[in-house]
C-alpha positions in Angstrom: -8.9 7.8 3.1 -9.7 11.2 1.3 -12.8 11.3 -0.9 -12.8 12.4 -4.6 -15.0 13.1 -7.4 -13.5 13.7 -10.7 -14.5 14.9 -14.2 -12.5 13.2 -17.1 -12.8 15.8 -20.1 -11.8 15.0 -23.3 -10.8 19.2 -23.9 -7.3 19.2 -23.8 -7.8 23.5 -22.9 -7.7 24.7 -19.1 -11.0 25.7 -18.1 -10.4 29.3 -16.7 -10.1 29.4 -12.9 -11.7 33.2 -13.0 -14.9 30.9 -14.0 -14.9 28.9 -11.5 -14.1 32.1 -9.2 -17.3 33.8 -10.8 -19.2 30.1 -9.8 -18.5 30.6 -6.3 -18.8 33.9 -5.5 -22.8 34.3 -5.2 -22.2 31.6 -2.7 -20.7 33.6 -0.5 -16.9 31.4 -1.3 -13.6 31.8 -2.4 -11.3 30.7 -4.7 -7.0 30.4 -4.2 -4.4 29.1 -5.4 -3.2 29.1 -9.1 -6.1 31.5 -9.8 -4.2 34.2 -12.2 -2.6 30.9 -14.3 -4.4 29.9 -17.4 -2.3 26.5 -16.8 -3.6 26.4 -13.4 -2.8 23.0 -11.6 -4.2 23.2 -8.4 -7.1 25.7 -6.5 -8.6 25.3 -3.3 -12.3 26.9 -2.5 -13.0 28.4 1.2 -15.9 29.3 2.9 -16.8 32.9 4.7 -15.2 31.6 7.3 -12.2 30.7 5.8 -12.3 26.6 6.0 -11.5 24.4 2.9 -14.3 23.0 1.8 -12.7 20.8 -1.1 -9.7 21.1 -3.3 -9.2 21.1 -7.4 -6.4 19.8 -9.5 -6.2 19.5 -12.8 -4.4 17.0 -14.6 -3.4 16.5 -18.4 -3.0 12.7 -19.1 0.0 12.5 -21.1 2.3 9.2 -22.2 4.1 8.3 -18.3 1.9 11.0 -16.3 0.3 10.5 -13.4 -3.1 11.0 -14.9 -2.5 8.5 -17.4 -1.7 5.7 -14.8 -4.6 6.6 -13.2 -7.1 6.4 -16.3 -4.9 2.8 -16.8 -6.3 1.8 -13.2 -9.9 3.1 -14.4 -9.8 1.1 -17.3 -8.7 -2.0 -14.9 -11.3 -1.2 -12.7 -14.0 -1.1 -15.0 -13.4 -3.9 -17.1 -14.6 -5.7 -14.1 -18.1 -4.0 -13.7 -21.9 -3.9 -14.3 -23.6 -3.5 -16.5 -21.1 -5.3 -19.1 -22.2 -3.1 -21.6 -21.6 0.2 -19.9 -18.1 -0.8 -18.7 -17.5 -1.6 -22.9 -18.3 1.8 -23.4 -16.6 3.4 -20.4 -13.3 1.3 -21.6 -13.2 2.9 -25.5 -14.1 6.2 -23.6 -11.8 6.4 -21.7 -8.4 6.6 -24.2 -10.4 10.2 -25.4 -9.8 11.7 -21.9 -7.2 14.5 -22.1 -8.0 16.2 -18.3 -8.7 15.1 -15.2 -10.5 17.9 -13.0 -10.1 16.2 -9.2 -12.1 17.4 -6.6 -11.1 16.0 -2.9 -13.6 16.7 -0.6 -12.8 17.8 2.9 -14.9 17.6 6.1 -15.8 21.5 5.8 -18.1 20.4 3.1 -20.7 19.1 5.6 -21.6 22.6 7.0 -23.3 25.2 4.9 -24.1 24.7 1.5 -20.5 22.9 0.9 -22.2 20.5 -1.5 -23.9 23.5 -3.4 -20.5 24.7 -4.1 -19.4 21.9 -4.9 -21.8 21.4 -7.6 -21.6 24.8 -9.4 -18.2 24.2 -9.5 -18.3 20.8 -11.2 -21.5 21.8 -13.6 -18.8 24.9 -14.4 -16.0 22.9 -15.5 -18.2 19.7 -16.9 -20.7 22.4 -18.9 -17.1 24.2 -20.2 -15.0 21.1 -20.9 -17.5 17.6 -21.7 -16.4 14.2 -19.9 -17.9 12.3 -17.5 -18.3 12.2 -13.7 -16.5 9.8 -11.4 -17.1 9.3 -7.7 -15.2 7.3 -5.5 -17.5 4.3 -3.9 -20.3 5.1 -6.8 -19.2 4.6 -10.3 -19.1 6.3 -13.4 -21.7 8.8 -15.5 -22.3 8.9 -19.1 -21.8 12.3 -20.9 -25.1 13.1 -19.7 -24.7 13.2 -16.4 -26.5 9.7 -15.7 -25.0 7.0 -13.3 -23.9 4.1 -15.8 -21.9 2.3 -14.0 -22.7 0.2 -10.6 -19.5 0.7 -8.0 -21.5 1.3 -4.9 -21.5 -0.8 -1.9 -24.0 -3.0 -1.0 -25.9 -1.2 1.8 -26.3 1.7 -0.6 -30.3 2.9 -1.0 -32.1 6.0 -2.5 -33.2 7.2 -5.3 -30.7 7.9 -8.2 -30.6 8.9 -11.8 -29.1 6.1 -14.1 -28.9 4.9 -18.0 -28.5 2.2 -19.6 -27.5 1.2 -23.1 -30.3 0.1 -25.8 -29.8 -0.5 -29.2 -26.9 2.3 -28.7 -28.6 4.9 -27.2 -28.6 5.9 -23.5 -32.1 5.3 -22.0 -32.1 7.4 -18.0 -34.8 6.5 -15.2 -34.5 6.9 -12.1 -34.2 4.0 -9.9 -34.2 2.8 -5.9 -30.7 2.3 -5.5 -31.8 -0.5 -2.9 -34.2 -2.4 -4.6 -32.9 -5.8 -4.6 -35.5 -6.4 -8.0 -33.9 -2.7 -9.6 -30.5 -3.2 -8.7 -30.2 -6.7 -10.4 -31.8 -5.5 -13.9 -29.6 -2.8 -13.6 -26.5 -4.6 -13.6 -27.6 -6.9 -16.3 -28.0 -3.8 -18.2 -31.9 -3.5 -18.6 -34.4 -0.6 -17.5 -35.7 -2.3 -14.3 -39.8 -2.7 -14.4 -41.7 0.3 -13.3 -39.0 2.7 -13.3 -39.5 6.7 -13.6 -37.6 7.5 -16.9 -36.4 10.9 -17.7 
C-alpha cells in the first residue's frame, strides 16, 4: 500500500516548482515533470543515479474534486481521534485548506539521504504555502509543525515532538511515543508529567 505524507495549505497559489528544483539541487537531486508549469500538478524527484525517490502532486480542493473527497475522509477520520480537543481543531481547520501537496514515498528513499530530500522539499513548500503535515499511520501537525493528533499504531516508540491545546494556545514537548504513562495523557489532551517542552 503506497506511503504518503501530505501538506494541506490553505494558499490557494502554486508554490513554484523552480523552488523546489533549487531545494534539491545541493543534494545532489533532480526535479521532472511539470517543472516549467506555474500550474504544475505532478513532479517526481531522482537521485544521481536516476531512481525515484518520492513523487509530488498538487491538488486544489474544489466543490466535487478529488481533493475535496479526500479532506471529507480526513474530517471523518479525525472526528474519531485523540486528543478530543485537537481533532475539534483539526475539523474547523480543515474547510480553510485550498491545496494538497502529496508526497508518495517510494522504496528509493531508504538509500542515501532520500529522507533529507524529502524534508527540504516539504519545509520548501510548508515554509512557502502554511498548512499542516499529515502522515499516513501517524496523525496530524498543527501549523507549527508539532504532532497533534494520535493515529499511530500501537507498537510505535521514540521520541517525538507533540502539542497540545491549553487554554487555546498550543503547548509542544517532546514525548516517548511508547510510554504507556505519556501516551495516555496525551490522548486525553494534557502535557504528560516530566516532559521536555519546547
Amino acid at each position: 500500500m503506497p506511503y504518503f505524507i501530505r501538506v494541506l495549505s490553505p494558499e490557494a497559489r502554486p508554490v513554484p516548482a523552480r523552488e523546489l528544483a533549487s531545494a534539491v539541487e545541493h543534494l545532489n537531486c533532480h526535479l521532472t515533470g511539470d517543472v516549467s508549469s506555474p500550474e504544475w500538478a505532478e513532479l517526481e524527484v531522482t537521485d544521481k543515479s536516476g531512481r525515484t525517490l518520492f513523487a509530488i502532486e498538487r491538488s486544489e480542493v474544489r466543490e466535487g474534486s478529488l481533493a475535496r473527497d479526500e479532506l471529507l475522509e480526513f474530517e471523518e477520520e479525525v472526528s474519531e481521534s485523540e486528543p478530543v480537543s485537537a481533532a475539534n481543531w483539526l475539523c474547523s481547520y480543515l474547510p480553510t485548506v485550498r491545496t494538497i501537496y502529496a508526497f508518495q514515498i517510494l522504496d528509493a528513499i531508504y538509500s542515501g539521504n532520500g529522507w533529507e530530500v524529502l524534508g527540504a522539499v516539504r519545509n520548501t513548500i510548508w515554509a512557502e504555502a502554511g498548512g499542516v503535515i499529515q502522515a499516513d499511520g501517524e496523525g496530524f501537525s498543527n501549523e507549527d509543525g508539532y504532532h497533534i493528533l494520535w493515529q499511530f499504531s500501537d507498537d510505535v516508540t521514540g521520541d517525538w515532538w507533540m502539542a497540545v491545546l491549553d487554554d487555546g494556545d498550543w503547548v509542544a514537548f517532546q514525548m516517548d511515543l511508547g510510554n504507556p504513562a505519556h501516551r495516555s495523557a496525551f490522548k486525553a489532551g494534557r502535557i504528560p508529567d516530566g516532559v521536555q517542552l519546547a
